[in-house]
C-alpha positions as a Markdown table, in Angstrom:
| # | Residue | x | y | z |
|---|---|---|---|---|
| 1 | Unk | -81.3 | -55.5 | -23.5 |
| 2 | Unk | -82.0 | -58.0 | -21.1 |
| 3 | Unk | -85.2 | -60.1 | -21.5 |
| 4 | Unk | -86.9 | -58.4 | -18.3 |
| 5 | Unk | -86.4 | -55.0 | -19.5 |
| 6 | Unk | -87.8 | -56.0 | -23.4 |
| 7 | Unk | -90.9 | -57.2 | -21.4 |
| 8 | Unk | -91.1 | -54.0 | -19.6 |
| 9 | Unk | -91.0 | -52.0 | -22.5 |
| 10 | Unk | -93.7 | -54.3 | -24.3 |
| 11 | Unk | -96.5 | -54.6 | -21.0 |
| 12 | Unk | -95.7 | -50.3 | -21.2 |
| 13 | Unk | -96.7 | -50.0 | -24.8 |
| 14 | Unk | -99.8 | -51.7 | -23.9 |
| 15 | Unk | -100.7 | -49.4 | -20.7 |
| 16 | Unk | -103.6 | -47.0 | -21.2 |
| 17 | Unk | -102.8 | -44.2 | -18.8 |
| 18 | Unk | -105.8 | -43.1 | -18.5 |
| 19 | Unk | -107.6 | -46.1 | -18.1 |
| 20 | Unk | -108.0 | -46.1 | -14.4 |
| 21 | Unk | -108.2 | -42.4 | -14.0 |
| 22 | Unk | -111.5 | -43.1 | -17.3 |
| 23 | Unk | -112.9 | -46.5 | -15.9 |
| 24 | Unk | -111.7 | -47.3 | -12.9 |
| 25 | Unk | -109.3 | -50.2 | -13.7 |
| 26 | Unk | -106.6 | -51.4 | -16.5 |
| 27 | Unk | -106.0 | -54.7 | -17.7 |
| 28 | Unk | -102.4 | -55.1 | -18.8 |
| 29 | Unk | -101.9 | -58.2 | -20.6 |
| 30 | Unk | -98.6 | -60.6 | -20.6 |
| 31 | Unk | -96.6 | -59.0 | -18.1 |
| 32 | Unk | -95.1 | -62.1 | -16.7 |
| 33 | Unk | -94.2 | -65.3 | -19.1 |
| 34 | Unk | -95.8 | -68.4 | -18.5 |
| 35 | Unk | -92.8 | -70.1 | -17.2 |
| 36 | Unk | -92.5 | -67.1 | -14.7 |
| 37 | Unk | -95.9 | -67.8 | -13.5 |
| 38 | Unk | -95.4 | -71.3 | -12.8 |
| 39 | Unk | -92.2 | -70.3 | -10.6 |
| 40 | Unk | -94.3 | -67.6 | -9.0 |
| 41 | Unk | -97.4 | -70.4 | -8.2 |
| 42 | Unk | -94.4 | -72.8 | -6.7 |
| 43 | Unk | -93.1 | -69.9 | -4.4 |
| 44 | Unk | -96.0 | -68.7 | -2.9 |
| 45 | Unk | -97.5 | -72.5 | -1.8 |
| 46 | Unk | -93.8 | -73.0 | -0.4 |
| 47 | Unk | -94.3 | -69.8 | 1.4 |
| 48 | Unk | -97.0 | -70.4 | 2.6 |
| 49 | Unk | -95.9 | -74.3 | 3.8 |
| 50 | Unk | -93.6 | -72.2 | 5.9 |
| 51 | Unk | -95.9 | -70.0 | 7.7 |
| 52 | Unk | -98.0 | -73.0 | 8.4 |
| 53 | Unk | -94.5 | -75.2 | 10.0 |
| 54 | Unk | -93.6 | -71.7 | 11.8 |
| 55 | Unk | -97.4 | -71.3 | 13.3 |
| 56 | Unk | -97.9 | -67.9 | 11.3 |
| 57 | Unk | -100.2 | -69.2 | 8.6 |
| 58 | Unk | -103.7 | -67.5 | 8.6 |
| 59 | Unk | -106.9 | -68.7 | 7.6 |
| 60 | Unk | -110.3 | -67.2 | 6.6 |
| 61 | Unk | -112.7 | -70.3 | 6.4 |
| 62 | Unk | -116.0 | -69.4 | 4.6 |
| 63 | Unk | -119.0 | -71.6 | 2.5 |
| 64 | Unk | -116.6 | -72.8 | 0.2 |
| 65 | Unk | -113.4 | -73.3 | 1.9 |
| 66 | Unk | -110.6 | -72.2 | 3.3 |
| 67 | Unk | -108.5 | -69.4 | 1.8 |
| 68 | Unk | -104.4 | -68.9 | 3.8 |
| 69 | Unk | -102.0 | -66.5 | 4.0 |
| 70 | Unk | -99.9 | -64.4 | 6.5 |
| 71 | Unk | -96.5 | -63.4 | 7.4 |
| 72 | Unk | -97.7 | -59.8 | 7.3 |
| 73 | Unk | -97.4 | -58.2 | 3.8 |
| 74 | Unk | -95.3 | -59.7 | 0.8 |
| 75 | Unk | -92.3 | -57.9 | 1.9 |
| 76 | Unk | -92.2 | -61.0 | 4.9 |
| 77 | Unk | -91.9 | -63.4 | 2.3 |
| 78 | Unk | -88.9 | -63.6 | 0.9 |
| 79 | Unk | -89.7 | -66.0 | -2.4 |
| 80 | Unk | -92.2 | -63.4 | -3.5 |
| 81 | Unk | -91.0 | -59.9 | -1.9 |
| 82 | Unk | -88.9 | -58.8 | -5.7 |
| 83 | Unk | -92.4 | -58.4 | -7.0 |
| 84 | Unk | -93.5 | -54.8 | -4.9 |
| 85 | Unk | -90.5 | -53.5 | -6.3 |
| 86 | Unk | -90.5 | -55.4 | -9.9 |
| 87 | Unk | -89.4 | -53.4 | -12.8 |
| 88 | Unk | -92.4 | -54.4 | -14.9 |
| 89 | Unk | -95.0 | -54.2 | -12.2 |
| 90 | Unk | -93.6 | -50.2 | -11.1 |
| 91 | Unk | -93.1 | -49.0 | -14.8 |
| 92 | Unk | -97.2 | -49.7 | -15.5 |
| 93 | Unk | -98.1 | -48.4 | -12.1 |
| 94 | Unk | -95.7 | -45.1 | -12.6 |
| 95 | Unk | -97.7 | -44.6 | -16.0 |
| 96 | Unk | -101.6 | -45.2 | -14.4 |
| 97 | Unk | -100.3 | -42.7 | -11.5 |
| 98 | Unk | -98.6 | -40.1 | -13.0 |
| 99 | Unk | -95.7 | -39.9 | -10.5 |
| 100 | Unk | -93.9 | -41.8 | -8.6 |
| 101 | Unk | -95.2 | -45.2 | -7.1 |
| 102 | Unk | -95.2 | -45.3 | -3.2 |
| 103 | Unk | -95.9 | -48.1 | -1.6 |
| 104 | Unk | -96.9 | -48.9 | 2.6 |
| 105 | Unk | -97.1 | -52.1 | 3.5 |
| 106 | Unk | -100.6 | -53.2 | 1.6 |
| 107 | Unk | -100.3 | -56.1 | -0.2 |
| 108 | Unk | -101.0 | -59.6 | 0.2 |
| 109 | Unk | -100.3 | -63.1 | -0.9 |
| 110 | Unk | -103.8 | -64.9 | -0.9 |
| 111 | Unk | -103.8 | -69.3 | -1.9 |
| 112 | Unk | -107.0 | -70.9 | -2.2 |
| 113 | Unk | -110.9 | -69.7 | -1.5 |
| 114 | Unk | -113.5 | -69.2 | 1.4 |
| 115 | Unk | -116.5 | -68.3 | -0.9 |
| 116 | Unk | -116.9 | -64.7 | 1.1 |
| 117 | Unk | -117.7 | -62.1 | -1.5 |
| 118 | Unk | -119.8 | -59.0 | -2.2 |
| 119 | Unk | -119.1 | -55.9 | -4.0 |
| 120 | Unk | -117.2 | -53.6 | -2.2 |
| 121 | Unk | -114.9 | -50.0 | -2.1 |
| 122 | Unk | -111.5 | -50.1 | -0.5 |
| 123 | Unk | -111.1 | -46.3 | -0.1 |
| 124 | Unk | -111.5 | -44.8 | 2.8 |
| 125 | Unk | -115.1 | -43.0 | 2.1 |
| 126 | Unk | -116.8 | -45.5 | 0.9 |
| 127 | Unk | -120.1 | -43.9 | 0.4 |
| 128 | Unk | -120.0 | -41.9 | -2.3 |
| 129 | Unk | -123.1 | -40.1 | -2.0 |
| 130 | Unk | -121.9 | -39.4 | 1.7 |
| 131 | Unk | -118.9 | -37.2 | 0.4 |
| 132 | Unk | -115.4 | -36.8 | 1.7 |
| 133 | Unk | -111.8 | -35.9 | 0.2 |
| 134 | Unk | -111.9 | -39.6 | -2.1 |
| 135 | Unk | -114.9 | -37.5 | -4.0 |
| 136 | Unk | -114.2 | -34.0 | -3.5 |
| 137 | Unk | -110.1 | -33.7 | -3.7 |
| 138 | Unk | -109.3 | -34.9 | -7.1 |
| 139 | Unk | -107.1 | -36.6 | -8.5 |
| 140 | Unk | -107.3 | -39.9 | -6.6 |
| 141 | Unk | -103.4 | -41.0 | -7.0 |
| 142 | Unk | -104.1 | -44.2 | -5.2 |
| 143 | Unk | -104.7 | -48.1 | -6.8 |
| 144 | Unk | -104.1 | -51.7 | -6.4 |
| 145 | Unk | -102.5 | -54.3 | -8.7 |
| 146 | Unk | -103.8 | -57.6 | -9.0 |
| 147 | Unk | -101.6 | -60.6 | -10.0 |
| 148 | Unk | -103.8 | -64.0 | -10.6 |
| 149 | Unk | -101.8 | -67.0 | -10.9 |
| 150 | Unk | -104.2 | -68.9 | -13.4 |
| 151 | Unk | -106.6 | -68.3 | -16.0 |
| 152 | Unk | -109.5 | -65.8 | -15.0 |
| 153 | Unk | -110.6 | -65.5 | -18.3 |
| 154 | Unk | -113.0 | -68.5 | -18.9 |
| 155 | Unk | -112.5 | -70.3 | -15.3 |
| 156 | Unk | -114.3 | -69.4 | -11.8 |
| 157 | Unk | -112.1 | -67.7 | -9.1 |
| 158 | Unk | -111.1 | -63.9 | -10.4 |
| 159 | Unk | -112.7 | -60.5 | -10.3 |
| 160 | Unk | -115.6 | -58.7 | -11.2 |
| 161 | Unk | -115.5 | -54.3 | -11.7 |
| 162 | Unk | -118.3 | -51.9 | -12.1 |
| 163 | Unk | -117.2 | -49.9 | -14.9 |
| 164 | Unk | -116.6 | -45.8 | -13.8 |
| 165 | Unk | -118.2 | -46.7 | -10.1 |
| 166 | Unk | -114.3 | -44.3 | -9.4 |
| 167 | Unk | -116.2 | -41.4 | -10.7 |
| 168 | Unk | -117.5 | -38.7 | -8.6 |
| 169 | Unk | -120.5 | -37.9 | -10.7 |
| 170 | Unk | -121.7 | -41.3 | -11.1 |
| 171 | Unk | -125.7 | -41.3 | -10.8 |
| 172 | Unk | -126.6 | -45.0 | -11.1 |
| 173 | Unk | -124.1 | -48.5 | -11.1 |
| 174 | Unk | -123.0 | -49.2 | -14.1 |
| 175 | Unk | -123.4 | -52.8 | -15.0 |
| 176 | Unk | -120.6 | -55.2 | -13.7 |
| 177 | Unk | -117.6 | -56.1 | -15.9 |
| 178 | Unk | -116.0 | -59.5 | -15.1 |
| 179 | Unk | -112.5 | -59.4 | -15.9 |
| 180 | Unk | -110.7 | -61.9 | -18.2 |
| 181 | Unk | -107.3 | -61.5 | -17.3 |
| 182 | Unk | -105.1 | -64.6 | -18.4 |
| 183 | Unk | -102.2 | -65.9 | -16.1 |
| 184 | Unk | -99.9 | -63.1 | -15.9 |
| 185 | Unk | -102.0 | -60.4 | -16.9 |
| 186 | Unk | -101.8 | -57.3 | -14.2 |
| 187 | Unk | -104.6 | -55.7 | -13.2 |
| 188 | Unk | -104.9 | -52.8 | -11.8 |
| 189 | Unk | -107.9 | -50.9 | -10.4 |
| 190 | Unk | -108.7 | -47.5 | -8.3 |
| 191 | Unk | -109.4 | -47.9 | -4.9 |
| 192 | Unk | -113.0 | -45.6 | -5.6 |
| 193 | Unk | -114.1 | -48.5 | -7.9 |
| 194 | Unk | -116.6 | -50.7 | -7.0 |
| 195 | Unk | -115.0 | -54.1 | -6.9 |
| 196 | Unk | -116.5 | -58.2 | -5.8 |
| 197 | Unk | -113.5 | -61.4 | -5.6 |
| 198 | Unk | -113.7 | -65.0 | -6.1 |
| 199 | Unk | -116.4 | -65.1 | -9.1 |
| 200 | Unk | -118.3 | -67.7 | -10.2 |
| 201 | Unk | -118.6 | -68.0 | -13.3 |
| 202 | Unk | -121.6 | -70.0 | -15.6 |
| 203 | Unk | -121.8 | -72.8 | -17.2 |
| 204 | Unk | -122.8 | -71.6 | -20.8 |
| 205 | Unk | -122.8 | -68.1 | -19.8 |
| 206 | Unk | -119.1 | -67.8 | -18.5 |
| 207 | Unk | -119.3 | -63.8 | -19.4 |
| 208 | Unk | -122.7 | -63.1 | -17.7 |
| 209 | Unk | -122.1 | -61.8 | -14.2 |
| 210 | Unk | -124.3 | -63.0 | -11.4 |
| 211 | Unk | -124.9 | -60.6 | -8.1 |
| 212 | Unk | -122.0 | -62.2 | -5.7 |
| 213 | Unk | -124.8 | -63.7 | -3.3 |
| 214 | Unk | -126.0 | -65.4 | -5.8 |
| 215 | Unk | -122.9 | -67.1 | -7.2 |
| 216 | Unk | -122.7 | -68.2 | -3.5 |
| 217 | Unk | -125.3 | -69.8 | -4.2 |
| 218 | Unk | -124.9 | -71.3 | -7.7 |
| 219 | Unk | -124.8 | -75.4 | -7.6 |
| 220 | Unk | -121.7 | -77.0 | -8.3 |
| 221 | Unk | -122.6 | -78.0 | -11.9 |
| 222 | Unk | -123.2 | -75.0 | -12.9 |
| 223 | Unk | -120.5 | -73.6 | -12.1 |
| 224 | Unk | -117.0 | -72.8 | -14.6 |
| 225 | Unk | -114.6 | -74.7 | -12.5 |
| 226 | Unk | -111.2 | -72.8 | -11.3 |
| 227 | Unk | -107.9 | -73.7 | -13.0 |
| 228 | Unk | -106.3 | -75.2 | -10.4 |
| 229 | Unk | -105.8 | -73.8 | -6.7 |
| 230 | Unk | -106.7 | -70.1 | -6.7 |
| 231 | Unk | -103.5 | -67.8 | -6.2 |
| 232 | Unk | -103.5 | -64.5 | -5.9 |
| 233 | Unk | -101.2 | -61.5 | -5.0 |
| 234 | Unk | -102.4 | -58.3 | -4.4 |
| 235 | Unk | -100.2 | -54.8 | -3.8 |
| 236 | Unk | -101.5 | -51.2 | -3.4 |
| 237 | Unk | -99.6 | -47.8 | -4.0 |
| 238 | Unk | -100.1 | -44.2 | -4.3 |
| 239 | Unk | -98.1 | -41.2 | -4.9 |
| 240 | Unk | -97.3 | -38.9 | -2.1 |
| 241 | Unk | -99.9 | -36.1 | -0.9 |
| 242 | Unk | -103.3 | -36.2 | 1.4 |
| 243 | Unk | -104.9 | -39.0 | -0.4 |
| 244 | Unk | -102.7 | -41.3 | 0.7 |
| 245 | Unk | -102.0 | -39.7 | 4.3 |
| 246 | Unk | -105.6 | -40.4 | 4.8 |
| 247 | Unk | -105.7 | -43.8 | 3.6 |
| 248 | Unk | -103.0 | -44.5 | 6.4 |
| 249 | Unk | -104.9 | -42.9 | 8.7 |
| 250 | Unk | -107.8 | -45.1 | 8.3 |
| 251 | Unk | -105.7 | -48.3 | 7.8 |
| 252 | Unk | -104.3 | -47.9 | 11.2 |
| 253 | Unk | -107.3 | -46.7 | 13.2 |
| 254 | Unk | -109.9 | -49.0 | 11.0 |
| 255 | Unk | -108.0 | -52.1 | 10.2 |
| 256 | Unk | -106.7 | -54.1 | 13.1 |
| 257 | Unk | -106.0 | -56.4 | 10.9 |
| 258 | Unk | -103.5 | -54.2 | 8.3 |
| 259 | Unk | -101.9 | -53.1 | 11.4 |
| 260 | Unk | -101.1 | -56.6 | 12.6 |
| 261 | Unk | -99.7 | -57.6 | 9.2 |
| 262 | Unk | -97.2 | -54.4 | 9.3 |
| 263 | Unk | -96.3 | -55.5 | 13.1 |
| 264 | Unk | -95.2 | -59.1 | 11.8 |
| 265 | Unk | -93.6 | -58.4 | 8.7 |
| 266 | Unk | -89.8 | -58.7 | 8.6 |
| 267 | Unk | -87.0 | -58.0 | 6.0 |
| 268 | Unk | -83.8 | -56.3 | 6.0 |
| 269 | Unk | -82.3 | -53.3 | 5.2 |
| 270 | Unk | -81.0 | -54.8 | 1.8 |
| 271 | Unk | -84.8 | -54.8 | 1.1 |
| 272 | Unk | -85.3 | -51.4 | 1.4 |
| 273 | Unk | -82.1 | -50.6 | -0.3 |
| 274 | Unk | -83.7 | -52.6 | -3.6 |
| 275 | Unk | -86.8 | -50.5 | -3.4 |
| 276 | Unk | -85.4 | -47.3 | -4.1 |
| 277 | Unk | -82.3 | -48.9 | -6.6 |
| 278 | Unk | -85.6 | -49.3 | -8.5 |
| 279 | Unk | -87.4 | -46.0 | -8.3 |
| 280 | Unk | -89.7 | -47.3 | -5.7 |
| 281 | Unk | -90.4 | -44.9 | -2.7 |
| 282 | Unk | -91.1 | -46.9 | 0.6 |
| 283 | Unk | -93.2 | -45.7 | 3.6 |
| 284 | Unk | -93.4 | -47.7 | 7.1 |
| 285 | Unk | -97.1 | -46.9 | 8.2 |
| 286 | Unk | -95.7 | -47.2 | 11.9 |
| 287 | Unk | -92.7 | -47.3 | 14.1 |
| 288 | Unk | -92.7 | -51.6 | 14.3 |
| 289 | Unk | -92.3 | -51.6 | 10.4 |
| 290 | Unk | -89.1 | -53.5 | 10.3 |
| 291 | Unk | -87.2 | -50.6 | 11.1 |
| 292 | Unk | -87.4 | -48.7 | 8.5 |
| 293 | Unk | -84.4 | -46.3 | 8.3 |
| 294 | Unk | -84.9 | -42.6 | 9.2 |
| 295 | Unk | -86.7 | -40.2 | 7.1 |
| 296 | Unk | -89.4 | -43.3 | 5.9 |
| 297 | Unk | -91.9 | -43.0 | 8.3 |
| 298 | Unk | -95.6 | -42.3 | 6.8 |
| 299 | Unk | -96.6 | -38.3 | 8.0 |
């Protein structure tokens, strides 16, 4: 057994599958080794020193700096691209979603921080109270991994959950959760829950979590510094049926910005070939997807 595979088979006795489907999210601890993580960190600012020499880099300046990325989704970048279709990564995501993992083009490599945050959905109906098929249809077979490249567990710079905000009969938030997830933890969250990036955390109260306007706000000195530059990678997938038809729908009529990610991303056809070796089904959202072979385009 080869050291990748006993890793899978430990990160998959540590996989709750009904955690996200319960709670709205799953932390899955030590999926990827230390020394993994460091290679990953030295991949992704070398992918990104490309973008910037090719003129593709792109920015998102905020109050606290500058966070970069680009290339279109991290299929475009070939040092990092293995880890859509990673053996580790789909095995927990085929557990929290009961079927078979698809994936469309939404993920993200994301390298420092622009101090933009505030809590947030990313499903399409966003308003729960509002209705529509995320809160009428269940289940909701769609979620996104989270991959942080440095301690999130007593430094500044990772994520914050409301607890169960995924749940349709939800009356009042819950109180917010922030998550300690070491380096090369995964985790993984539905795209119902109620979600805020880039916390601050406290000097002396590292687990009590501040409204995000108000960590914008939080002086320097009392702040939990980051470990190192903030690195993040991000990928979403679903299993097939009208969840996930709908969430395409809205990513290209809604987000200019997905769509121009999917127009610049480019890989081969060995790519594709490497997705399905490994159990991974692959969509292209629209035609321009790096011509995708026949019978993979989204419906």
């Amino acid at each position: 057994m080869s050291i990748q595979q006993r890793q899978m088979n430990s990160s998959l006795t540590r996989v709750d599958p009904g955690a996200v489907r319960e709670r709205g999210y799953a932390i899955v601890r030590r999926v990827f080794p230390p020394e993994e993580i460091a290679q990953l960190r030295s991949a992704a600012l070398e992918s990104l020193a490309e973008l910037e020499r090719e003129g593709r880099l792109v920015t998102q300046a905020g109050p606290e700096g500058v966070a970069r990325g680009g290339g279109g989704d991290l299929l475009g970048l070939p040092r990092l691209r293995h880890l859509v279709f990673d053996a580790r990564v789909l095995s927990v995501v085929e557990r929290l979603l009961g079927g078979q993992p698809v994936y469309f083009g939404d993920s993200t490599c994301r390298v420092g921080k622009s101090g933009i945050r505030g809590w947030h959905r990313d499903c399409v109906n966003r308003r729960r109270w509002r209705g529509g098929p995320d809160w009428h249809d269940p289940p909701y077979p769609l979620l996104r991994c989270g991959i942080y490249l440095q301690d999130q567990a007593r430094h500044s710079g990772g994520l914050a959950l409301r607890p169960y905000s995924n749940r349709p009969g939800l009356v009042r938030p819950t109180l917010p959760k922030l998550v300690d997830a070491a380096a090369g933890d995964l985790i993984a969250w539905d795209l119902r829950t109620v979600h805020s990036g880039e916390v601050v955390r406290q000097r002396g109260l590292p687990g009590l979590p501040l409204h995000p306007r108000l960590q914008t706000r939080l002086p320097e000195r009392l702040r939990m510094p980051d470990d190192g530059e903030r690195i993040a990678l991000f990928m979403a997938y679903g299993c097939a049926g009208a969840h996930l038809n709908d969430y395409l729908e809205y990513l290209k009529n809604s987000r200019p910005d997905v769509r121009e990610s999917w127009e610049c991303t480019r890989f081969g056809s060995d790519v594709w070939v490497a997705a399905e070796d490994a159990g991974l089904r692959m969509l292209a959202p629209i035609p321009a997807y790096d011509h995708a072979p026949s019978g993979h385009a989204a419906t």
